[in-house]
N, C-alpha and C positions, 0 to 999 in steps of 0.2 A: 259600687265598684271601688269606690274612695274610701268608704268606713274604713274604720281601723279595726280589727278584728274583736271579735269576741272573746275572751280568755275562759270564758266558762264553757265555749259549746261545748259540745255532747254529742257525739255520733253512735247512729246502733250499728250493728252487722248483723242482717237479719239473715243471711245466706252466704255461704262462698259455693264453687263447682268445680271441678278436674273438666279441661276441656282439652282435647286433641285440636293442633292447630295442622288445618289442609293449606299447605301453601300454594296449591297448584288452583283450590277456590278463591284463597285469594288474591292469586294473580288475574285469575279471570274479572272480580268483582273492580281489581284496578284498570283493566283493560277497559271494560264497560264504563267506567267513571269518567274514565280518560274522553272515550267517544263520544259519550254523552257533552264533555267540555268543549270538546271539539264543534259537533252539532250548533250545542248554544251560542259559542262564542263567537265562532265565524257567520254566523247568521245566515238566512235565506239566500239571498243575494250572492252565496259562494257556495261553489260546485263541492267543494271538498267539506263544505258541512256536511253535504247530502249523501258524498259517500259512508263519513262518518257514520251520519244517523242507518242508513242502509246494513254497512257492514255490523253496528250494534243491532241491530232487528235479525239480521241472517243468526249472529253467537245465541240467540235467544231460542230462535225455532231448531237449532242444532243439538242445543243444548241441554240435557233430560237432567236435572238437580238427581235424580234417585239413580241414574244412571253414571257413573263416575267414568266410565270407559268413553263417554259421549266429551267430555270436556276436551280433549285434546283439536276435536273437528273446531271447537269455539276458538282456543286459543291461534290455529292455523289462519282462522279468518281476519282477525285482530293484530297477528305479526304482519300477516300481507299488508293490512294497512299503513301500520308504524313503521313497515320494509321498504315503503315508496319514501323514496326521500327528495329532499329540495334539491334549491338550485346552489351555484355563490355566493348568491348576495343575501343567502338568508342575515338578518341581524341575529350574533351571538349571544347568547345569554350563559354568564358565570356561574353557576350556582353551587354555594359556599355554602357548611353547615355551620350554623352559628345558634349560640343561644345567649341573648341579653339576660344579664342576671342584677338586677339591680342591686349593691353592696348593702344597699339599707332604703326600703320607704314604706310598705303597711306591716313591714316585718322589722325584728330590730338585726344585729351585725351577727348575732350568732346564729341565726337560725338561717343566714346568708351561705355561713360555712357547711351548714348541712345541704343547702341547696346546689351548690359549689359540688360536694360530693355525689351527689343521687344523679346529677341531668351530666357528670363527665365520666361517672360509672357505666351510664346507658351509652354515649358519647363513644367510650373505649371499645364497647361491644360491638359497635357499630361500623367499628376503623375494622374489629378485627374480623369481620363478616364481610365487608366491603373494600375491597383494598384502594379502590380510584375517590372513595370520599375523604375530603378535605375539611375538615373543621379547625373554622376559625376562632380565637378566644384571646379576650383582654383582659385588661385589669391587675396589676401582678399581685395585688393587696390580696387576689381569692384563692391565685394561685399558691401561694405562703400561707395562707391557713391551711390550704388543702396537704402541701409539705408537711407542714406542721401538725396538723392532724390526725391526714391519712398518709403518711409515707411510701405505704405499696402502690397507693392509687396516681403520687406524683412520680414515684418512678416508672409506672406505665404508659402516663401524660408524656415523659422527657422520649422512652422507647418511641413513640409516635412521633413526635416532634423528629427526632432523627431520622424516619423513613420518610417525614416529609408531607405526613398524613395531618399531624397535628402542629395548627402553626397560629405561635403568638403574636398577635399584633396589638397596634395601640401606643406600645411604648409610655406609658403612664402608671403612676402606682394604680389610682381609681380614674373611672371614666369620670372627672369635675365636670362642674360648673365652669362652661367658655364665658364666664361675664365677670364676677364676682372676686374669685382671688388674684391675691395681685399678683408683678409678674416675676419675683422672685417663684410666689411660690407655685405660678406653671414653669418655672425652668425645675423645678425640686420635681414636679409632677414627674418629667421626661428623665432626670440624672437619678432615682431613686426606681424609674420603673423599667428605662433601657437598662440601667446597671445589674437590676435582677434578674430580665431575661437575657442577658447576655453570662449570666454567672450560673443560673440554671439549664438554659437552653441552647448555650451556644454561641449564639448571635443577637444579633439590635433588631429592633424592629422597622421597617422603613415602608409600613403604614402607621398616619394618626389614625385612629379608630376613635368614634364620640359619634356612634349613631343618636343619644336622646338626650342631648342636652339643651336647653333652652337658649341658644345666642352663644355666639363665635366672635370672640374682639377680634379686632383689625392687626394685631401685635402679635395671633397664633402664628400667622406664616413663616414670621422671621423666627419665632421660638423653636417650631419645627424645624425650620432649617438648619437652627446653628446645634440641633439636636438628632442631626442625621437623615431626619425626615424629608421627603419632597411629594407625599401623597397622602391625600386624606380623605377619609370615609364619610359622610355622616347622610342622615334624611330627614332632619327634625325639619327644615323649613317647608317642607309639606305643608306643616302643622299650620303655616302662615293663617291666621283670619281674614285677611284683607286684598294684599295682592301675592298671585303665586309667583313664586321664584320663576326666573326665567329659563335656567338653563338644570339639567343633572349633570354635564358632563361639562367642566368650565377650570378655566385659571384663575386660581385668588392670589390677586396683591394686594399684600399688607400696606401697612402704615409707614412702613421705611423702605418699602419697594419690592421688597421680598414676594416670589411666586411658589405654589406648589398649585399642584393639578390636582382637583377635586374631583369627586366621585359621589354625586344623588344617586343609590339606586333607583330608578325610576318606578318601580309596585311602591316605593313607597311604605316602607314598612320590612324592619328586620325580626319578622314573625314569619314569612310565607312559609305555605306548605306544600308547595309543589303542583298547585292544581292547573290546571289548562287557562282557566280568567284571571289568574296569574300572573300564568308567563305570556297570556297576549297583552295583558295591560303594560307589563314591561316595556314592551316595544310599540306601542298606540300611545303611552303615556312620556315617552321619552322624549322632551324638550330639541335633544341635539342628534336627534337621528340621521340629518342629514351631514353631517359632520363626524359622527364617529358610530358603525356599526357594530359596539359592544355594552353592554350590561351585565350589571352586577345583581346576585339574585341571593337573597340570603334567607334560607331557611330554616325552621325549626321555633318550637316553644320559647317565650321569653319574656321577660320582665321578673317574670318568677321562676325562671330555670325551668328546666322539660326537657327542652334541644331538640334536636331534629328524630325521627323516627326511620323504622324502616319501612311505613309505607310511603314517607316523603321520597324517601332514596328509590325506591321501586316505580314512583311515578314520574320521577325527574330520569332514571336508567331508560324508561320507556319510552318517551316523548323524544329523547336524542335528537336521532334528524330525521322530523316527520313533514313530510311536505304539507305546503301550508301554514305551518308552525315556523315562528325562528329555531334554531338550534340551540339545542340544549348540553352544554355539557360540565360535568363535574368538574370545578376547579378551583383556583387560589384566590385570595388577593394579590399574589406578586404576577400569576396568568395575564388578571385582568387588568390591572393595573400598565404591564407591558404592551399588551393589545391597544391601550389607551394610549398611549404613548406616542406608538406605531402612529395612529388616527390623529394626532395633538397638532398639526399645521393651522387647522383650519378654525380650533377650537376659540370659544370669546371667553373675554377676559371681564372678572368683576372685581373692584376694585373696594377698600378697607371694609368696616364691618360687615357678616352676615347676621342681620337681627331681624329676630323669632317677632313676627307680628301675634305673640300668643304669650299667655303665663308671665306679665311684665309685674305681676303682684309680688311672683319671688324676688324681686330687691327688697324687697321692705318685711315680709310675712318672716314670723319668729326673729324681732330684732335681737333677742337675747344671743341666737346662736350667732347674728353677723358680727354686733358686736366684739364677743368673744375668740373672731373668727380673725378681728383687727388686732386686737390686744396681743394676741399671740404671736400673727404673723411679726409685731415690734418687737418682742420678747425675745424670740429667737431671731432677728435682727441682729440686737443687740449683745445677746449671749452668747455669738458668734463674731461678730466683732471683737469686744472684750475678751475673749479667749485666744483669738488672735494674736492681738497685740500682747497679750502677756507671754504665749508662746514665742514672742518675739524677741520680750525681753526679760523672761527667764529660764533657765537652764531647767530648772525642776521642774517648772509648769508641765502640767501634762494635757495635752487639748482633749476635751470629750466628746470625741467623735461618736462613741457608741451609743451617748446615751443623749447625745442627736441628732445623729438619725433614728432612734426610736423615739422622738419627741416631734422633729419632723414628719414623720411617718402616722404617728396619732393624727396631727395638722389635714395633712393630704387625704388621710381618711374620710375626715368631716369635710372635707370639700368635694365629697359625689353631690353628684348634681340632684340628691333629692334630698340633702342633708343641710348643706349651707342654707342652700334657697328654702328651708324651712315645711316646704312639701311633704314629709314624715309624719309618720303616729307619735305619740306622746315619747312611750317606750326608747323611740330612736335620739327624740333630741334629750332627752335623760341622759343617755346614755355617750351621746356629744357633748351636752357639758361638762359629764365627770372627767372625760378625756381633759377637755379645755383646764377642767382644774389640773388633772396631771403637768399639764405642759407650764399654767402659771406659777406651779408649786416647784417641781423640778427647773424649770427657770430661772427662776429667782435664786435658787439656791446656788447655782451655777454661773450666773450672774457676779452674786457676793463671791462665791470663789475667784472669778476671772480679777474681779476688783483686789480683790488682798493679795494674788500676786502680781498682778500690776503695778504696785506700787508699794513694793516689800522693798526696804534698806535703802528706802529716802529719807532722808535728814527731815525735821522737822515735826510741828506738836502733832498729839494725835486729836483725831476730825472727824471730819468729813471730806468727800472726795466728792465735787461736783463734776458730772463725766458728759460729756455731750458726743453723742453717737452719729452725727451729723455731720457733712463734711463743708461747712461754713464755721464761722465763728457766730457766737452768739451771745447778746446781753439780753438778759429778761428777768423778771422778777421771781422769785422762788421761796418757797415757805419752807423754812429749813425746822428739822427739831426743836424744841428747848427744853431743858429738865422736866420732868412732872407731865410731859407728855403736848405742852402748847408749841405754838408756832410762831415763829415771827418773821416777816418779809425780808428780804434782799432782793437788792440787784446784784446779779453775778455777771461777769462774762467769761467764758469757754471756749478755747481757741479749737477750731475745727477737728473732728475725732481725735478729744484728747482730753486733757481735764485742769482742771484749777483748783487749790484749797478751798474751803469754806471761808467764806469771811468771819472772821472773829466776833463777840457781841461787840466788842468794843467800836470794830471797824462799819455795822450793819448800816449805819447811814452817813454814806460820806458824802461830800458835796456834788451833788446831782449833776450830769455832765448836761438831762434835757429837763425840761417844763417837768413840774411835777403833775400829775392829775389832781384836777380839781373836780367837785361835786356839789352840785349846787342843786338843791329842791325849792322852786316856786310854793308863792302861798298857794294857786290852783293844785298842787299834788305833782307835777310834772319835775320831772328830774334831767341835767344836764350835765353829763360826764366829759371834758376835755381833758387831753395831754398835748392839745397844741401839734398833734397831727391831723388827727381826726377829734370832729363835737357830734358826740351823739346827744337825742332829745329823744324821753320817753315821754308820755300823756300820762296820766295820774292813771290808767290800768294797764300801762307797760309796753303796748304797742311802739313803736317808732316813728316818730312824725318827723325829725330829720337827721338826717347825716351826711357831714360836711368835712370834705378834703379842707382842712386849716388855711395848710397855704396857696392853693387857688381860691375860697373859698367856692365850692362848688358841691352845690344840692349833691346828693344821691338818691334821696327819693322821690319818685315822682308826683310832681305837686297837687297837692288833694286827697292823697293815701295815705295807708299806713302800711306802714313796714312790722316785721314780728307778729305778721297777722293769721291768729291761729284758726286752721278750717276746718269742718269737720265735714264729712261725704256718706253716703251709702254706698255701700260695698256689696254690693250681690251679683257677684258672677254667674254667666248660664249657667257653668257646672263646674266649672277646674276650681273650686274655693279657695283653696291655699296658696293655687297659682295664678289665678287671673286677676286682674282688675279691669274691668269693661270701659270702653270710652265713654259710655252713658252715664258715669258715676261723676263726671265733672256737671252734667246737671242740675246736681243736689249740692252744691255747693253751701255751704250753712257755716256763715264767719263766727266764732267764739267770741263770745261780747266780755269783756272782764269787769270788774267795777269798781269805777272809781273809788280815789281812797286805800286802794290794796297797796299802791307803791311804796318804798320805804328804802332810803340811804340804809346800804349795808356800811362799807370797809368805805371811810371819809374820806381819802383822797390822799395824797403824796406820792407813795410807788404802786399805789392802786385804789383804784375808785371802785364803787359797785352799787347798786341797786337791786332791789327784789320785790317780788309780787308771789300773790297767789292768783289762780285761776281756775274756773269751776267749768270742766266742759262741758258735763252733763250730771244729771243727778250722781249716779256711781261712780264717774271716772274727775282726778281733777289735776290740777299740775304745778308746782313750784318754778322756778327762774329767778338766778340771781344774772345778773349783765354786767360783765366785769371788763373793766379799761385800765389796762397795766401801763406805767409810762415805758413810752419811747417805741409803744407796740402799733402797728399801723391796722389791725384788726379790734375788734370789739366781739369777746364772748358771751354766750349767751346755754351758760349752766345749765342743765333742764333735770327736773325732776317729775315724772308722770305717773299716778296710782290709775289703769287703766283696765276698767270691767266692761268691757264692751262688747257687742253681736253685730256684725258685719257693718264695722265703721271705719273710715279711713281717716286720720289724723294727716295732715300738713301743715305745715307754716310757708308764709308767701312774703316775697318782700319784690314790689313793686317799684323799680328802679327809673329812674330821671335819664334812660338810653335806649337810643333807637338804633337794631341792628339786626339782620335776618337773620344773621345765626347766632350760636350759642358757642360755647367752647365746653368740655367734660374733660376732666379728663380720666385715661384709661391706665394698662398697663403699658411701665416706660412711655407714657406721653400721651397725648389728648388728640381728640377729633371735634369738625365742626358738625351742629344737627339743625335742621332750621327749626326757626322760630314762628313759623305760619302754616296752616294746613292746607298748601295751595295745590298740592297733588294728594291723590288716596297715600303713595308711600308717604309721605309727611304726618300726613295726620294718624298713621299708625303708630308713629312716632308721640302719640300721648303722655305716654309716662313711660321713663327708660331710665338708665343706670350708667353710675359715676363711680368715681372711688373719691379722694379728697376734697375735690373742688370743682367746681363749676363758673361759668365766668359771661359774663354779658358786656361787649365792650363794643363803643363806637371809635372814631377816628384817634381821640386822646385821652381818652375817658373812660372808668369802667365801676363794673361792683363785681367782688366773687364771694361767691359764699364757699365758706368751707366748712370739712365737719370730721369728726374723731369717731365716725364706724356706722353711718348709714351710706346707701349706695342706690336706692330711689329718689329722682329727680325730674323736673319737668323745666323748660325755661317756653310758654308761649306770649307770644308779644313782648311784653317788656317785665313780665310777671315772674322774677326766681322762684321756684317750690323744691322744697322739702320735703321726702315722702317722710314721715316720721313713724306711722304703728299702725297694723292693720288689725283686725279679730276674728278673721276665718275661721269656721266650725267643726271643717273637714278637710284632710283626714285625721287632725289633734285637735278637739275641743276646747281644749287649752289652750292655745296658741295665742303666746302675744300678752293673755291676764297677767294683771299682776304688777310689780313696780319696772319701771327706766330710769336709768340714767342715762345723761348721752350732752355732749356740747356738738353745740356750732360756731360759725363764726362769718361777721360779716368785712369785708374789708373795700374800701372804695378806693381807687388807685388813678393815679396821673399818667399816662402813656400805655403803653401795651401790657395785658398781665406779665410776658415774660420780662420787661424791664420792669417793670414794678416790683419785682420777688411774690408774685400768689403762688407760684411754686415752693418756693423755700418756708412761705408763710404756712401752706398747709401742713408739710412736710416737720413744721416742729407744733404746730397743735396735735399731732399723731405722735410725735417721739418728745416726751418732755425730756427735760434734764433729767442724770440721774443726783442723787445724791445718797452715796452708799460710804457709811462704815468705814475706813481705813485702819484695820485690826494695828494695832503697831501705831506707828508716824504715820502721821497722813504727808507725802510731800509738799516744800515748803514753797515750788515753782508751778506756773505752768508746764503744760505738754502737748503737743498735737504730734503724731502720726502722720494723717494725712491731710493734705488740701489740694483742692483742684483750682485754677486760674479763670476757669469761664464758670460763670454763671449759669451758661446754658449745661454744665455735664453734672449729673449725678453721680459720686460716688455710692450704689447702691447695696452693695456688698462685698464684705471683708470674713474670709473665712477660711479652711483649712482646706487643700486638697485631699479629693477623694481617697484617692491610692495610697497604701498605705506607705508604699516606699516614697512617697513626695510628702512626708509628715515635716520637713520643715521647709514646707512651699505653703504658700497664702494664694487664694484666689478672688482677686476684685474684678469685682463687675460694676460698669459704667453704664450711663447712655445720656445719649442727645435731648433734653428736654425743651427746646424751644422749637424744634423743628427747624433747625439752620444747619448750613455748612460749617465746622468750627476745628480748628488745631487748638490743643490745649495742653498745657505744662501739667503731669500729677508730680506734687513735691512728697516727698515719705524721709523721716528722719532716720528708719529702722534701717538696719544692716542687709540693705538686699544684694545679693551677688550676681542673680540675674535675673533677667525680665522678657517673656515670651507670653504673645500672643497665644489665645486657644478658643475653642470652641465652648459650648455652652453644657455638653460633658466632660469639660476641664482634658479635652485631646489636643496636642500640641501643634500649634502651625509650623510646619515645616518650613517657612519662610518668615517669619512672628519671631525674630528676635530683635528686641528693642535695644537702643543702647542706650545705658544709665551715665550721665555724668552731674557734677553736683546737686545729687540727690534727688536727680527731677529726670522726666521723663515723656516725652512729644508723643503727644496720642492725636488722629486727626479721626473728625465723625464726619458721617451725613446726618440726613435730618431720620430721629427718630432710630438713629441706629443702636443696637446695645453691643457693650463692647466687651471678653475677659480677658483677663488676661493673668497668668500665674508669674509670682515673686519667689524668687529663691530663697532662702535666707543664708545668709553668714550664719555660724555655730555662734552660739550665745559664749560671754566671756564667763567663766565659772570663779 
């Protein structure tokens, strides 16, 4: 079922036939199906089976097949039965035509648009035969090829949509990955895919829809909220392995408090097809029955398109309200939803993430695509900041909205949830990276434009333009050009979103304001890098035997171990290969031995130190690492290069820490969550291996280690043991997957006091966004500049970019949030000419009560913990 298809088969047509279709036999043949369901399902024990089974025995002996004048006696005895109806308290059941069409996974994206076509052509037929069916459909990515495409077929889609038959939910370009991208780019998901159905359709959507995706961060709630949303669909934690969800009908609060009302349909599965074991399982399998007497029932073909049929609609028409049965009737998501609503007193509440006890292999399966997945999400960051500010501060600039959101839009593509997570046949991640190339190609060139009129008819020589996209300042070291193509170090510093000249050759090594690094290689082979923050010590094959906070002096690793210790696992899931990894595989635990002798001083020491080794994991696969300590940097990198031929192996690296704490810190989008560190309940230890985005963090009372990293997102932290998920080699459904070369860095960093006073935030956040240093076509300016800065440490300035709308083209939109998870008032300072300042929503809609007041250039912004904030800047007309 997981192969990736054949491209050679061959099919024969050994026959076709002209058939006349009797629809009065096959009303009967549904009526008979029905009874028959009815029989079995209500079992012995209930009288209404046995009428059931009674009244199918009477259709039978009535009934002469050669005789056609005889059907009508059949059909009379079958209405009597479905004519007897319940009571009030039947539980309702919704039932929605839907059909899951997966945008890409054993098929690649174009043969998605033909699917797209074929199961909403049958779909239309179906509206126009049946006037009370409702068909639901997400995704807007499929609906815009179908525009694009088939035109007749999307102005027939919008005619239905307008009677009310055809109704788009979701509100997202593609149904993503709830785990993986970060949280810029699920507010892009919702502002890109409400903007389309509200431009084709009429209106917003106000269900999330994400019936199959693997894991729901703690941070969707508040993203749907501030995106119109307050109801969500999905059923994947069925899928649980270990413990089943407790409730289908429940309140989820997010991470910064945020609630929406969620909706399991309880069959559990958005395939059904109408049948009677069904619609009893609906209501026998529903968690919160006695709390809310509604379900949601979704039928028709899917994963691969089909949709519903008309003998689904014929046996869902029939079944209505049959005594014995719950009720059944044709309806919406906004119906059912409403009904929920109604019921919602009594409803329980769950609180931050919902995580898939299943498939936890996609954080790490096809590192190629995650990474690529990182690189871009920064790209467009910052090609959107950059564009900003020169929009800010030139008259001529012209911001390139169109050909970012088509860059965007590639982005959100590759983030369907069978795409990122690497789940796909060969064909599709192909066909993801060449995207990836489009966006880093067009990027960059967008980039250097944003840069050269950024700093067009500034006085001074021409350069280079060190650009920091951050909104802190920063010094770090940086390998700038030199003639003939080499490099030479600097320390620069860059005051907060804004930039500084290149240092001249003349000026590259002025007097050092800290300790320089030193490096120092024992006769044993073992190597010791300080800059007098942090002393790291390798063993003569590059592991880590210790690392020490300078000025407390205090271990970080725990005594007797080794740190950068690389492991290898077996990998063989029951059956999901490219998505599972089994708890059993932490049995085969098998540490990578290096050997002595490989270590070797790279860069000697001053504005950076380094060290390198080779390492041989296995016959076919082997790895490079240079370990690099830049002064004045309170981290220690860790370069990696991997040639990796492997058949179902799991790569990690582990660094076993000198701290004792039950939980863990990760963190997510806009902010982190705690997971424990001990398998004391079944939910804990399902908790195996799970997913991060920069950093992960183990800390006791004063004390801590975080590891960070530049584009993996599999993690583990048990006991006092950090891991790294690093490369998996899954067979199915891309045999490929995973061979071949890596790059990829980490980073360790040991910290005094709490991560969030220590900066492991800030610290991740610039091994993910380096400096730029671009070209200044002309002068490169002879000053400093910053833009913006914020006051707390705790607030992110996360994004700087143009408003949607085209008539607010000289409006900017920054988005903020609370990263420590505190209460906090905070000053943003901005140099630029802004005229006014108004709060908005996270569709850039305005708060009717969100006008800020600006005076000396700054601006009182107050959070909660974990909140995200936007808010839109007017600008003044640039001087000409």
């Amino acid at each position: 079922m997981i192969a990736a298809p054949d491209p050679e088969k061959m099919f024969q047509l050994s026959q076709a036939k002209l058939a006349v279709f009797h629809r009065d036999v096959h009303k009967l043949l549904v009526d008979l199906e029905l009874l028959l369901g009815v029989a079995k399902g209500l079992g012995e024990d209930n009288q209404r089976s046995f009428q059931a089974l009674y009244t199918a025995n009477q259709m039978v002996n009535v009934c002469d097949p050669a005789q056609p004048e005889t059907y009508s006696a059949a059909k009379a005895l079958a209405s009597k039965f479905f004519g007897q109806h319940g009571g009030e308290s039947q539980h309702t059941i919704h039932a929605m035509g839907h059909c899951h069409i997966d945008t890409a996974w054993l098929w690649p994206f174009k043969e998605t648009v033909r699917k797209c076509a074929r199961s909403w052509s049958t779909t239309v037929r179906l509206m126009e035969q049946n006037t009370e069916f409702v068909f639901a459909c997400s995704q807007a990515q499929q609906l815009e090829w179908v525009k694009s495409h088939y035109p007749g077929l999307h102005a027939r889609l919008q005619e239905f949509a307008c009677r009310g038959q055809f109704v788009p939910v979701g509100g997202t370009w593609v149904e993503m990955d709830g785990n993986l991208p970060s949280g810029e780019s699920m507010v892009r998901q919702f502002l890109q895919g409400q903007n389309f159905f509200l431009q084709e359709f009429g209106k917003m959507c106000s269900e999330f829809w994400l019936p199959d995706t693997f894991g729901y961060s703690a941070q969707l709630p508040q993203i749907m909220r501030g995106c119109g949303i307050r109801r969500f669909l999905t059923q994947k934690l069925s899928w649980n392995l270990v413990n089943s969800f407790p409730h289908h009908t429940f309140f989820w609060e997010g991470l910064d408090g945020s609630r929406v009302l969620v909706h399991f349909p309880p069959g559990d599965s958005y395939g059904m097809q109408g049948s009677v074991g069904e619609v009893l399982k609906t209501v026998t399998n529903n968690r919160d029955k006695g709390r809310t007497n509604h379900s949601g029932f979704l039928f028709g073909f899917g994963d691969g398109g089909g949709g519903p049929t008309q003998t689904m609609l014929d046996r869902l028409k029939r079944l209505g309200n049959t005594d014995g049965l719950p009720r059944v009737q044709l309806s919406s998501p906004g119906q059912l939803f409403t009904a929920l609503e109604k019921d919602s007193v009594q409803l329980c509440t769950w609180v931050g993430e919902l995580f898939l006890e299943l498939h936890n292999g996609t954080y790490t399966t096809h590192a190629q695509l995650k990474k690529r997945n990182r690189e871009c999400e920064q790209i467009l960051h910052d090609v959107e900041l950059l564009s900003s500010l020169a929009l800010a501060r030139s008259a001529q600039f012209l911001y390139p909205a169109a050909q970012l959101q088509h860059l965007w839009r590639l982005l959100l593509l590759n983030q369907f949830h069978d795409v990122l997570t690497g789940s796909c046949i060969q064909l599709v991640a192909e066909d993801a990276m060449s995207y990836y190339d489009d966006i880093r190609s067009h990027g960059n060139m967008l980039l250097s434009a944003a840069a050269a009129a950024l700093c067009a008819g500034e006085p001074g020589p021409e350069g280079l333009l060190i650009i920091n996209t951050l909104p802190w300042k920063r010094t770090e070291v940086l390998a700038l050009p030199k003639p003939g193509g080499a490099h030479s170090l600097a320390l620069v510093t860059v005051p907060s979103i804004g930039y500084a000249p290149a240092p001249t050759p003349t000026s590259l090594q002025p007097l050092l304001p800290q300790q320089p690094v030193f490096v120092v290689q024992e006769t044993d082979g073992s190597v010791t890098l300080d800059n007098g923050i942090i002393r790291v010590r390798l063993d003569p094959t590059g592991c880590l035997t210790s690392l020490v906070l300078v000025a407390s002096g205090r271990e970080a690793i725990a005594e007797g171990a080794l740190g950068n210790q690389f492991v290898l696992f077996d990998d063989v899931p029951l059956y999901w290969d490219a998505w599972d990894v089994m708890d059993y595989h932490l049995e085969t635990r098998k540490p990578v031995r290096g050997q002595a002798g490989t270590l070797a001083v790279g860069t000697e020491g001053g504005l950076r130190g380094s060290a390198w080794f080779l390492l041989q994991i296995s016959p076919s696969s082997r790895l490079s690492q240079e370990v690099v300590l830049d002064i004045g940097c309170p981290y220690v990198r860790f370069h990696t290069e991997v040639e990796w031929h492997e058949a179902h192996k799991f790569l990690k690296v582990e660094f076993p820490a000198r701290v004792r704490s039950s939980q863990a810190t990760y963190e997510i989008q806009f902010g982190h969550l705690q997971r424990p560190t001990h398998y004391n309940t079944s939910w804990d230890w399902a908790r195996y291996e799970v997913w991060a985005h920069r950093w992960i963090d183990l800390s006791e009372c004063d004390f801590g280690l975080a590891l960070l990293n530049n584009c993996k997102y599999g993690a583990s932290v048990r006991g006092n043991v950090l891991s790294l998920s690093l490369l998996r080699a899954p067979k199915a459904p891309d045999v490929t997957a995973d061979i071949g070369h890596h790059e990829f860095t980490y980073a360790l960093m040991p910290h005094k006091g709490s991560f969030q006073e220590a900066g492991v935030i800030h610290a991740a956040y610039n091994l993910n966004f380096p400096l730029l240093a671009l070209p200044a076509p002309g002068p490169a300016p002879a000053t400093t500049w910053s833009a913006f800065s914020v006051s707390s440490p705790a607030v992110v300035l996360e994004t700087i970019k143009q408003a949607e709308k085209s008539h607010e083209h000289r409006t900017l939109v920054l988005r903020l949030y609370e990263a420590h998870g505190s209460h906090v008032d905070c000053w943003l300072y901005t140099s630029l000419p802004v005229r006014e300042a108004i709060l908005c929503d996270l569709l850039e809609q305005r708060d009717p009560t969100g006008h800020l007041s600006l005076g000396d250039n700054r601006l009182k912004l107050t959070f909660s913990p974990f909140q995200v904030r936007s808010l839109l800047l007017v600008l003044q007309p640039p001087p000409h």
